[in-house]
C-alpha positions in Angstrom: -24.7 -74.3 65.8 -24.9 -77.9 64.3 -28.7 -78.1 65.1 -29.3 -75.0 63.5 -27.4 -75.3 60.7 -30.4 -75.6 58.5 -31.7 -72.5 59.6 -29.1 -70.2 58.2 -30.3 -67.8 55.7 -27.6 -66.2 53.5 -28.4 -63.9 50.8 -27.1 -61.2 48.3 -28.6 -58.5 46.5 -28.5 -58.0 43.9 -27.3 -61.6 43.1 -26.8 -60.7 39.3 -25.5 -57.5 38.0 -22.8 -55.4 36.5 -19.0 -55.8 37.7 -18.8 -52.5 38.6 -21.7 -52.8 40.9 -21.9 -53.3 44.5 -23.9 -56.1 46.5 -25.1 -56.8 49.7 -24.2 -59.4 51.8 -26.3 -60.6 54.5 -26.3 -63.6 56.9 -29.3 -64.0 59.3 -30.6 -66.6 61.8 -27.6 -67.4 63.6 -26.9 -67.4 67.1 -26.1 -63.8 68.7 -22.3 -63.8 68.5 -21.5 -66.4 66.6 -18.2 -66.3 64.6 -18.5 -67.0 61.2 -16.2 -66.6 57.9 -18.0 -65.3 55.0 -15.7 -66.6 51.5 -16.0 -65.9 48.0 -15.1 -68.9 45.8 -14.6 -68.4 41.9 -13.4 -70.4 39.0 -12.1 -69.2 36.0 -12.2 -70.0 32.8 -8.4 -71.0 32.4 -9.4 -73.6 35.5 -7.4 -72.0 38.2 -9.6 -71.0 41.3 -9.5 -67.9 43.1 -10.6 -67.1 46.5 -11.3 -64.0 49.2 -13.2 -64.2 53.0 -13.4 -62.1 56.2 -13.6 -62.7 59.3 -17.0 -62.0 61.1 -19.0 -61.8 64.4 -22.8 -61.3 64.3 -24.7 -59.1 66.0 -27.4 -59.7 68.9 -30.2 -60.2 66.2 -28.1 -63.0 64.6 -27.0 -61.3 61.8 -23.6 -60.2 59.9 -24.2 -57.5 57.0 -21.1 -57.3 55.2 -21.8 -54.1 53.9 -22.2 -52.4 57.4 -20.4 -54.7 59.7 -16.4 -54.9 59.9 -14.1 -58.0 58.8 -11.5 -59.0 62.0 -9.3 -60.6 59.9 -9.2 -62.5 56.4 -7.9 -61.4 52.9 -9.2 -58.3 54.1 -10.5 -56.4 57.4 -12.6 -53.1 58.4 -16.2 -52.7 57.0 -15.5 -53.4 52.7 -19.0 -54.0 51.2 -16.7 -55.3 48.1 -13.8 -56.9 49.5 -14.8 -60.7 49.2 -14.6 -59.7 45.2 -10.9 -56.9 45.3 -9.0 -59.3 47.6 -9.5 -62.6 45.4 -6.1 -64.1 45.2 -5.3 -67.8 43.9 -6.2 -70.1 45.9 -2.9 -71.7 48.0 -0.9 -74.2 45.9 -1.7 -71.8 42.8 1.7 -71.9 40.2 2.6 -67.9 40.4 2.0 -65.4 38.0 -2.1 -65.6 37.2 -3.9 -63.0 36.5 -7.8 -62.4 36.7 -9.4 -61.6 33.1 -13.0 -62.6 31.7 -12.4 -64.0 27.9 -16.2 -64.5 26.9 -17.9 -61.8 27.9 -21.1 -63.4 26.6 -21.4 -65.4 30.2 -21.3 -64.1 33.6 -18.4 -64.6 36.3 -19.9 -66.9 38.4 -18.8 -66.4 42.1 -20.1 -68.4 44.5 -20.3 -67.0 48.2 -20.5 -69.5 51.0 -20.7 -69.1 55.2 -18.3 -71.4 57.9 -18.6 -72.1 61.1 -15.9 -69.9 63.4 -13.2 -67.9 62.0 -11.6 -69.9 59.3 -8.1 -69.4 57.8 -7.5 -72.3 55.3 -8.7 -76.0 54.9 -11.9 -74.6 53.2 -12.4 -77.5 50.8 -12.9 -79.7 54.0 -15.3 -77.7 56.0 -18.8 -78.1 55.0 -20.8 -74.6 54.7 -23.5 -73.3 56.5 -25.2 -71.9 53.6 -24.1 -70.9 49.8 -25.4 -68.9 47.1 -24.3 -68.1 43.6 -23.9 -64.8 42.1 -23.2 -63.3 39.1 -21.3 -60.8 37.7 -21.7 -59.4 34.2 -19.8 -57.1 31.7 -22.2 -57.1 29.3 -25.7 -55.8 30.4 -28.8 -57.5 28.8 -29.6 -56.4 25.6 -26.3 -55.2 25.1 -25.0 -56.1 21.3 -21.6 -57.5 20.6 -20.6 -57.7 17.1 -17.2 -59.1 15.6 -15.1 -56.7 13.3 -13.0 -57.5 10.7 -13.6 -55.2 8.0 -10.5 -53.2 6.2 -8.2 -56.3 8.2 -9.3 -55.3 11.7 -9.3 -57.5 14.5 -12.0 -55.8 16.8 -15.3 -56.1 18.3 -18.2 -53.6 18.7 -20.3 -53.3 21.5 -23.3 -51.3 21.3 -25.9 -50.2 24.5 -29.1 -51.9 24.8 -31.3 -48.7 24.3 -32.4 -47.7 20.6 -31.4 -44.6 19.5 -27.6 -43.0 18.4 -24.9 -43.3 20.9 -21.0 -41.7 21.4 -18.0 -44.2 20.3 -15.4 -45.4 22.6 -12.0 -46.4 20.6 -10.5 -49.0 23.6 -7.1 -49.8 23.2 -5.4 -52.4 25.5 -1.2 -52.4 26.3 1.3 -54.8 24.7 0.2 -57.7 26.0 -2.0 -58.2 22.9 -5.1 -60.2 21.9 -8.4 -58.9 21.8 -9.9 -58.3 25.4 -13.1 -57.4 25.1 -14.7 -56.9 28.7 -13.9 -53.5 29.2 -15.1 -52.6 26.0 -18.7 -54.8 27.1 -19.1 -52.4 29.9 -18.9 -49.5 29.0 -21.5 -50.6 26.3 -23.6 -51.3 29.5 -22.6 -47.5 30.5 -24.2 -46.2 27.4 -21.0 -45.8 24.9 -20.6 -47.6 21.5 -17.4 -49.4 22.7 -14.8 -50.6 19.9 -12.3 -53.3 21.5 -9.1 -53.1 19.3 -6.4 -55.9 18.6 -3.8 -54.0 17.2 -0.5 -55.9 18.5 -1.5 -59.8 17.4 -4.2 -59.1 14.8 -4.9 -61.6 12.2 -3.2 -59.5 9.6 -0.4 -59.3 11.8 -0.2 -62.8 12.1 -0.8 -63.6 8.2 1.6 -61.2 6.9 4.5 -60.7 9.5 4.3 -57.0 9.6 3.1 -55.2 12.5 0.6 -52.2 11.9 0.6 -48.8 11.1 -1.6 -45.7 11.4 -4.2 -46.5 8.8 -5.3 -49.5 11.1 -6.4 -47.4 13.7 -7.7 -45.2 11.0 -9.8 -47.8 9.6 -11.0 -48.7 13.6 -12.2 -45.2 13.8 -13.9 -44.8 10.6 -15.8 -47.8 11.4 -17.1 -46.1 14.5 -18.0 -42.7 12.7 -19.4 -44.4 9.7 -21.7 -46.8 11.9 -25.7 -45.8 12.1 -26.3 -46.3 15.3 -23.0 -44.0 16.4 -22.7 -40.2 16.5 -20.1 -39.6 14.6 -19.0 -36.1 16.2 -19.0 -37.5 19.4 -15.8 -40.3 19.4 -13.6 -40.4 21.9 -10.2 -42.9 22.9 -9.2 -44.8 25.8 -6.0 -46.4 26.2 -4.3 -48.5 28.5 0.0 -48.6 28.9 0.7 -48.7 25.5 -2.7 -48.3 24.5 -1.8 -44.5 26.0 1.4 -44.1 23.4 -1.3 -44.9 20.6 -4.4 -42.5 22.0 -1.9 -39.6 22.0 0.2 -40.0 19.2 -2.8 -39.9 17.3 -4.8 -37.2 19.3 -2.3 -35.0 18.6 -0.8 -36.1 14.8 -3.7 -37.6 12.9 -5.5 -35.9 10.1 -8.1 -38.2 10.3 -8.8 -38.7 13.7 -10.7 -36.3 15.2 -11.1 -37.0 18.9 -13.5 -35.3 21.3 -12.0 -36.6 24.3 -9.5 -39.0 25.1 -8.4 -41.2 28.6 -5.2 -42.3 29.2 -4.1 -44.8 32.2 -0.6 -45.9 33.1 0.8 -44.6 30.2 3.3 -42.1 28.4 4.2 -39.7 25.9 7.6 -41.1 25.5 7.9 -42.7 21.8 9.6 -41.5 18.5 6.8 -39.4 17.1 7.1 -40.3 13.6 7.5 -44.1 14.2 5.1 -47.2 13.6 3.8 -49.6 16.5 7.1 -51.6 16.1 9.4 -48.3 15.9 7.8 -47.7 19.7 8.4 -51.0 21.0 11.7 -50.9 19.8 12.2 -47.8 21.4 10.4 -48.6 24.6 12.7 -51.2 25.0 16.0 -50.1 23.7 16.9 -49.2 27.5 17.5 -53.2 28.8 19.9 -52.4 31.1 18.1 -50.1 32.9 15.3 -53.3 33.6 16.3 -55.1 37.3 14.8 -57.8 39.2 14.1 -57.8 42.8 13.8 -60.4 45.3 11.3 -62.2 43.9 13.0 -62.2 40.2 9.8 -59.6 39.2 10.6 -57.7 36.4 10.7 -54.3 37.1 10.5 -51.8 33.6 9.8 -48.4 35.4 13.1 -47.4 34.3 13.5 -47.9 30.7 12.5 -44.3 29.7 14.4 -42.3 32.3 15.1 -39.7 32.3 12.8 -38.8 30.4 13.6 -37.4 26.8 13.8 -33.5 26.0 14.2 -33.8 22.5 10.4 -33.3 21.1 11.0 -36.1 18.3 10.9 -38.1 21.4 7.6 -37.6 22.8 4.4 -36.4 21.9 3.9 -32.7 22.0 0.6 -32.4 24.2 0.7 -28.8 24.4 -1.0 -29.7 20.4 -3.7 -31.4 21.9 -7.2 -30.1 21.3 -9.8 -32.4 23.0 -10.2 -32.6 26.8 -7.9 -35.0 27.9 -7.7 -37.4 30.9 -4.6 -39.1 32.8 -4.9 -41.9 35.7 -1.6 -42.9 37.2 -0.5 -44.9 39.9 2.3 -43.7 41.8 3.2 -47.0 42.6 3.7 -48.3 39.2 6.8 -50.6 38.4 6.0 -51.2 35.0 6.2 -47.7 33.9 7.0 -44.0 35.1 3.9 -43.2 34.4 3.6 -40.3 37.4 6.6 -38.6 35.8 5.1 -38.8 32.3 1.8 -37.3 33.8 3.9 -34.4 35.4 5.8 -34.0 32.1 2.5 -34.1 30.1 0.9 -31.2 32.6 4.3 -28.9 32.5 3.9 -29.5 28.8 0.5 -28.2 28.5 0.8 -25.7 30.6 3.6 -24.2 29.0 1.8 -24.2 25.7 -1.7 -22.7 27.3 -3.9 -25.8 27.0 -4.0 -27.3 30.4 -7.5 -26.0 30.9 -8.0 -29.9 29.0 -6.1 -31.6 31.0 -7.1 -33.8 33.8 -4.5 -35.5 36.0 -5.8 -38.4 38.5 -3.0 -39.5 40.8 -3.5 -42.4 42.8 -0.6 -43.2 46.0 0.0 -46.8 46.3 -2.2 -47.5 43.2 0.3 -50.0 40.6 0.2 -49.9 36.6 -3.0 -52.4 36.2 -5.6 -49.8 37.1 -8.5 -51.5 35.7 -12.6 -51.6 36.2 -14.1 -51.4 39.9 -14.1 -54.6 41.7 -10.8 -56.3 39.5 -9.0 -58.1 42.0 -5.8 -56.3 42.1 -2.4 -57.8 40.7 1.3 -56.8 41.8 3.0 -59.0 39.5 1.9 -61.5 36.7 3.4 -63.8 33.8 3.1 -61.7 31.0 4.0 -62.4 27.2 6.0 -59.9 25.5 4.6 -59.0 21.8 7.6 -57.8 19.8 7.6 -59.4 16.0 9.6 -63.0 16.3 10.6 -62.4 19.9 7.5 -63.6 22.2 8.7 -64.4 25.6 7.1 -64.8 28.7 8.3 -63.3 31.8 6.8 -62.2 35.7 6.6 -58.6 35.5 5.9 -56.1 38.5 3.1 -53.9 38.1 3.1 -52.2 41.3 0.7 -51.2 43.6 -1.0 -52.0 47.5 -3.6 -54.0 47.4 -6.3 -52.0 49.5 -5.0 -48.7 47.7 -5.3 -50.2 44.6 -8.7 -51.4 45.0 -9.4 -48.0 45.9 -8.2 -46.1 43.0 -9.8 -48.5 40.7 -13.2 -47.9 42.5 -12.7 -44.1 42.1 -11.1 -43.7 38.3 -13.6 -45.6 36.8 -16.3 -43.8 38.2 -14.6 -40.1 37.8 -13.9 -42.1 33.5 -17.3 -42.5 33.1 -18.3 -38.9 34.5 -15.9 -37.7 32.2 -16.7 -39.5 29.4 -20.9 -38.5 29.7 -19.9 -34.8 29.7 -17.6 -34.6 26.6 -19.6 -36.7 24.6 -23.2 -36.5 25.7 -22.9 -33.3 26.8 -24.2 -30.0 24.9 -27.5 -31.9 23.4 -28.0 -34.5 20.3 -28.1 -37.2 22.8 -29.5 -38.0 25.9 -28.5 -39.8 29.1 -31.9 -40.8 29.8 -31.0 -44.3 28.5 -28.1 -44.6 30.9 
């Protein structure tokens, strides 16, 4: 192939989009048969590189489409139009624990797609491509707006669609990891929804003062989306991830304030003291420590701490209250949390009480706890800092989860989240989805 090395035409369409969008693949003008490996190469912005390939044989026009045509081998194998991008692992020699996630969503992840020369299994920084192209991935669509919060003491950002005109509110809440992450929140701006990205674990009033928050923070977050011109403030709705859940339904069902008209929950649970603050539930979550173990691999694994789970309602929140349609994503394969026997509780609950006509339950087999956007490379265990007040620590925890499953789930929830979201809060007029 050396002569016609030059002659190898590698492209992918589109070669800049959303995260959550697929792209095509194609390598042409190479010799009927040829073996080739096609790799996906990305750097992040903590400097650790990532990488994902397949193994490939083209056809007798000289061509592999990696959208049509099936990897033999790799970091993944079959026909997977997206698996250079969901089987991105760090690279070998990596230190353990990393985990993907975009900081500034104001650039694109850059990922750079390159074609070898025979079915390649490592050694890639020695072998000299075929042919290499750049694409990028965004969270934030063009013209999206992102604009820093901090009025009332919050630590948040707002992300508003591109189109003109008035738009539902997302209130995003992230687990107990902390920080503000922000990318989520970026696309589903580029979806259409007035997105709100909340820190409400290491905010800087947290930090300034010493005291974690309470209820009128989250308050505050949501009056800033119903008071806001461009947002329809009717039409608000929560989404919360792991502990993220324990805050969306705490206050779905107790606040007077918040007045939700829908709500998402993934990899969470209704397990907390009802009447407590953020720290009362942490304190809570974790008051179980012997029931955490180890395996093998010295992975954390928390799924236990709330079992069994608590039949004393000043325990957990009462769902069969809850008044706005209400969605649960679970992987059945989560080691971080029961979240599938929460989800179970949570439906008996309902049920029982006549209001499961709101609820509804996605449960993903082999999925683990980090069920995140389309496309995220999945993670069974990370490092992960603990956020409890004057106790930070950082440990590798198990999330859970099969990689191919996971990737699958993912790919599925966050399509089924957005349907779900555009038909509680666009639907029934005052807005249209003609800007979507």
């Amino acid at each position: 192939m050396d002569d016609k090395q030059c002659c190898v035409k590698l492209s992918v369409h589109p070669s800049r989009g959303l995260m959550d969008e697929k792209f095509v693949v194609l390598v042409q003008k190479v010799p009927p048969g040829s073996q080739l490996t096609v790799r996906a190469f990305h750097q992040c912005e903590d400097g650790h590189s990532w990488d994902a390939f397949g193994h490939y044989t083209a056809d007798t026009s000289g061509t592999v489409n990696v959208a049509e045509d099936p990897s033999l081998g790799g970091t993944y194998s079959g026909v997977e139009q997206m698996g250079l991008m969901w089987s991105l692992r760090p690279v070998p020699g990596s230190q353990p624990g990393l985990r993907m996630r975009k900081v500034n969503v104001q650039t694109p992840m850059e990922v750079t797609i390159l074609v070898y020369q025979g079915h390649q299994t490592e050694g890639f920084v020695d072998q000299v491509p075929l042919a290499t192209v750049v694409v990028e991935r965004w969270y934030m669509a063009p013209g999206v707006c992102r604009i820093p919060i901090t009025e009332g003491g919050l630590t948040a950002t707002l992300f508003l669609p591109s189109a003109s005109g008035l738009f539902p509110g997302v209130l995003d809440l992230w687990g107990g990891g902390g920080k503000l992450v922000e990318y989520r929140s970026a696309l589903l701006a580029s979806h259409g929804f007035a997105s709100l990205a909340l820190d409400y674990l290491t905010p800087k009033i947290t930090l300034e003062t010493g005291k974690m928050v309470d209820n009128q923070y989250f308050e505050m977050a949501y009056r800033v989306l119903q008071q806001h011109p461009q947002i329809l403030s009717s039409r608000i709705a929560m989404l919360g991830l792991s502990l993220g859940t324990s805050i969306t339904l705490r206050l779905a069902v107790y606040s007077q304030i918040i007045k939700l008209r829908c709500a998402v929950c993934i990899s969470g649970s209704h397990v907390q003291p009802v009447n407590g603050s953020v720290e009362d539930i942490l304190t809570y979550l974790n008051r179980n420590t012997e029931n955490s173990r180890s395996n093998e691999k010295n992975e954390v694994i928390w799924r236990d701490l709330p079992l069994p789970l608590p039949t004393d309602t000043n325990f957990k929140v009462d769902v069969g209250q809850i008044k706005c349609p209400l969605m649960l994503v679970v992987g059945e394969d989560d080691q971080n949390w029961p979240t599938y026997e929460s989800a179970v509780d949570m439906k008996e609950m309902m049920e029982k009480a006549g209001n499961s006509h709101l609820l509804t339950f996605l449960s993903y087999p082999n999925a683990g706890h980090l069920i995140e956007p389309p496309y995220t490379p999945h993670t069974r265990a990370s490092n992960f800092r603990t956020v409890i007040l004057n106790n930070s620590m950082m440990i590798l925890v198990l999330w859970g989860g099969e990689t191919v499953a996971h990737s699958r789930a993912q790919e599925d929830a966050w399509r089924k989240i957005l349907v779900f979201l555009r038909e509680n809060l666009y639907g029934g007029g005052a807005a249209s989805l003609s800007n979507l």
